[in-house]
N, CA and C of each residue as an Amber inpcrd file, in Angstrom:
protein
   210
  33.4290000  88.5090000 181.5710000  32.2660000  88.0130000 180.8580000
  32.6920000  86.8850000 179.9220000  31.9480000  85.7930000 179.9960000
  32.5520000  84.5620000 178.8760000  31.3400000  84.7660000 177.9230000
  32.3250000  84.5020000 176.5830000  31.2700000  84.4600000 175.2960000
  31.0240000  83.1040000 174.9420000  30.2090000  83.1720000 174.4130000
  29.8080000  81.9510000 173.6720000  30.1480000  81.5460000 172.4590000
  30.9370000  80.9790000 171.9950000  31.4440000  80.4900000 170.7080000
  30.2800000  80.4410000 169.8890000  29.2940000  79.8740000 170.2890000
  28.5980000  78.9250000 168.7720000  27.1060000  79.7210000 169.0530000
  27.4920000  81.1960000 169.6210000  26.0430000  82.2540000 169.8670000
  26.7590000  82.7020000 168.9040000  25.6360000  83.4140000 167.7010000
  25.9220000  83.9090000 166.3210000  24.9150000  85.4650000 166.7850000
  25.2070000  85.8950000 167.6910000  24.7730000  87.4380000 167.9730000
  24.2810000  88.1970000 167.1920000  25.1960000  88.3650000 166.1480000
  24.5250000  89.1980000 164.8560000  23.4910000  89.0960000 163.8390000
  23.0510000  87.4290000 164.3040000  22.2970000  86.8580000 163.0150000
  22.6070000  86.7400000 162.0330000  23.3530000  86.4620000 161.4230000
  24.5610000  86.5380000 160.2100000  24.1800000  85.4440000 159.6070000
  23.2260000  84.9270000 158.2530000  22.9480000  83.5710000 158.1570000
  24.5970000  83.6790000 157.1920000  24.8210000  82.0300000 157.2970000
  25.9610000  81.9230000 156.6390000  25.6540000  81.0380000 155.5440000
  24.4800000  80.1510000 155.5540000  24.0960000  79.7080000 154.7070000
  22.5550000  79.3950000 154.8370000  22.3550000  79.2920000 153.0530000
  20.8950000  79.9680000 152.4530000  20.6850000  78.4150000 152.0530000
  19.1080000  77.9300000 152.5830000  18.4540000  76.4600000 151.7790000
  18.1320000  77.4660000 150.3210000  17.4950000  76.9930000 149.2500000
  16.7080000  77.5710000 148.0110000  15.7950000  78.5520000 148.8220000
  14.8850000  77.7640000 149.4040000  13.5320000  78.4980000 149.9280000
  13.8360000  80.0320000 150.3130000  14.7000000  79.7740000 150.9870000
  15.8020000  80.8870000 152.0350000  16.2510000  81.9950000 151.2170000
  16.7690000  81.5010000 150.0770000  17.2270000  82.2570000 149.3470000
  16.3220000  82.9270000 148.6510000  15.2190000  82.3460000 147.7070000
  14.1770000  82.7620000 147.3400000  13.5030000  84.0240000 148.0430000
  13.4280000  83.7930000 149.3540000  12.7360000  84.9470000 150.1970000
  13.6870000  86.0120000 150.5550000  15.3470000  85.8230000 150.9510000
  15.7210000  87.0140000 150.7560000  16.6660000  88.0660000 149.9240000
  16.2980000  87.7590000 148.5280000  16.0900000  88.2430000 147.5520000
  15.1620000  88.4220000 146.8440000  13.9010000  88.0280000 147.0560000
  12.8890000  88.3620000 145.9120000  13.0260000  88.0530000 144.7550000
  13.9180000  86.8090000 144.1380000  14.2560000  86.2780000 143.2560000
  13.4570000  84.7570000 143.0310000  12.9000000  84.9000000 141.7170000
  12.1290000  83.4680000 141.8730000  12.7470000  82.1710000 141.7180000
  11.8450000  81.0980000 142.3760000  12.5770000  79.8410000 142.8100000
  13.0540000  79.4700000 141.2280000  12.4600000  79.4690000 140.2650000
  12.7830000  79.3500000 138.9670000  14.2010000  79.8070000 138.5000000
  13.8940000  81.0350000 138.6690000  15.1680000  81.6510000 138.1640000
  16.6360000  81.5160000 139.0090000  16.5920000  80.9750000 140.3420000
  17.9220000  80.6150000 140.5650000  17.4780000  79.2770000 140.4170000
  17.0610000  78.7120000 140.3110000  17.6390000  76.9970000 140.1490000
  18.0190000  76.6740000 138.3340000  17.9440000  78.1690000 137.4570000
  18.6340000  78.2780000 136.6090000  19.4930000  78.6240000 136.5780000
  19.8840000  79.5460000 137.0860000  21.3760000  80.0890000 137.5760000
  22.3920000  79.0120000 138.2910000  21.6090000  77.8860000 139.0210000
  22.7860000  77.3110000 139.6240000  22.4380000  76.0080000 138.1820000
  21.6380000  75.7300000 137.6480000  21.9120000  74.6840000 136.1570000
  23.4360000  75.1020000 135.6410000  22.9630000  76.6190000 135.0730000
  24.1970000  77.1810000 134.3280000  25.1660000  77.2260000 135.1090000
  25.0700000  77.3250000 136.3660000  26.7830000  77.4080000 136.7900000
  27.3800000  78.5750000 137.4430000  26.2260000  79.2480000 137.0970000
  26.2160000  81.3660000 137.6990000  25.7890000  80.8570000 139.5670000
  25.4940000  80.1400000 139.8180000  25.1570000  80.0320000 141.3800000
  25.3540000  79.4150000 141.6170000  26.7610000  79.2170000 142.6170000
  27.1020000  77.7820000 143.1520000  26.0340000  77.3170000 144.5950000
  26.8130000  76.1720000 144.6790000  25.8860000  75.3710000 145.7380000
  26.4590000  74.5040000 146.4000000  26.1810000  74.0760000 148.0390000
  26.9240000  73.1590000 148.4120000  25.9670000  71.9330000 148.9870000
  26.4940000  70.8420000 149.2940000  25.6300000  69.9060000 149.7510000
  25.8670000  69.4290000 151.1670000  25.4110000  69.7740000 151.9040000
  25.4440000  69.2740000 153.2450000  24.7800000  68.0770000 153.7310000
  24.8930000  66.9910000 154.0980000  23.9180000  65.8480000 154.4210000
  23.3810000  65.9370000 152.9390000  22.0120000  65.9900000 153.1850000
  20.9610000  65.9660000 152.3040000  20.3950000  66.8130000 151.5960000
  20.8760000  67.8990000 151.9320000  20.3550000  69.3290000 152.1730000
  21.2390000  69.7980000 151.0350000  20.9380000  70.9300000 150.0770000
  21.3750000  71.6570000 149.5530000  21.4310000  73.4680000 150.0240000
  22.6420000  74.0450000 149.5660000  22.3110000  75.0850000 150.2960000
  23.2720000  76.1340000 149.4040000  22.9670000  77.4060000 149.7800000
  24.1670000  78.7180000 148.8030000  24.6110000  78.8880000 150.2620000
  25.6230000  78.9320000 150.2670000  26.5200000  80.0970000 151.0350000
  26.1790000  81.5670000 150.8190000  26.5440000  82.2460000 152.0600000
  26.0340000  83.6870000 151.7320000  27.4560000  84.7240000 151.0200000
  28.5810000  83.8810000 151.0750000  28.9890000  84.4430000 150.3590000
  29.0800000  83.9380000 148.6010000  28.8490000  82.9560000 148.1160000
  28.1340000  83.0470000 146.4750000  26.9040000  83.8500000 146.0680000
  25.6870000  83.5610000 147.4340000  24.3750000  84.4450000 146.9290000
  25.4000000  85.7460000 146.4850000  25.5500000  86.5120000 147.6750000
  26.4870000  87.9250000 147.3740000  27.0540000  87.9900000 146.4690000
  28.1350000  87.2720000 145.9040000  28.8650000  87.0160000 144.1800000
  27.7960000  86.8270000 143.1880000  26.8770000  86.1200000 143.4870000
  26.3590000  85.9670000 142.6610000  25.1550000  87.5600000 142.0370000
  24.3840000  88.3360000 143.1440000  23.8810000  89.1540000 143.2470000
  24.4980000  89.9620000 142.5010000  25.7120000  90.7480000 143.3360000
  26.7540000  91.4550000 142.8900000  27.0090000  91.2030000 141.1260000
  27.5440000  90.4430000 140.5920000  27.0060000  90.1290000 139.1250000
  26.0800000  90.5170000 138.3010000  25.2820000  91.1250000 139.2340000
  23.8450000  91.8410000 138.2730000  24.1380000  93.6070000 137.8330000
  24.8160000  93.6980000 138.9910000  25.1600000  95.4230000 138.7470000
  26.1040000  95.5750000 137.7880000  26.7440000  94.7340000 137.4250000
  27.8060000  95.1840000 135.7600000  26.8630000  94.9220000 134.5900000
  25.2270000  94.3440000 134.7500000  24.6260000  94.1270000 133.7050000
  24.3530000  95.2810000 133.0500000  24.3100000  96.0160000 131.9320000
  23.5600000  96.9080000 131.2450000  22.3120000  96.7970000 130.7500000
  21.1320000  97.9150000 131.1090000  20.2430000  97.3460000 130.4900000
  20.2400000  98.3160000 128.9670000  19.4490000  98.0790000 128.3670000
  19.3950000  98.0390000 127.1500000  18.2150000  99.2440000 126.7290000
């Protein structure tokens, strides 16, 4: 059986536009395009396009569970 290199089988996004991200987290467009101001959400630029990697969303997410609430 030959595989296909550039078939992503699992659906695995590897990288998130804003919009993208917005929807799968339930996090508002507001509040990460503050997070990446401050510096808490990186970002990369492709062409024209801006985008998170899915592994910063994850770092970045992950970051919420050491928060205490109050």
């Amino acid at each position: 059986m030959q595989t296909n290199q550039t078939d992503n089988t699992n659906n695995i996004k590897l990288a998130f536009s804003i919009a993208e991200a917005v929807q799968a987290t339930a996090i508002g467009r507001s509040t990460i395009y503050k997070h990446i101001r401050e510096g808490r959400l990186h970002t990369t630029h492709i062409g024209g396009r801006t985008v998170i990697l899915a592994e910063h969303l994850d770092a970045w997410l992950d970051s919420f569970s050491h928060v205490q609430v109050a």
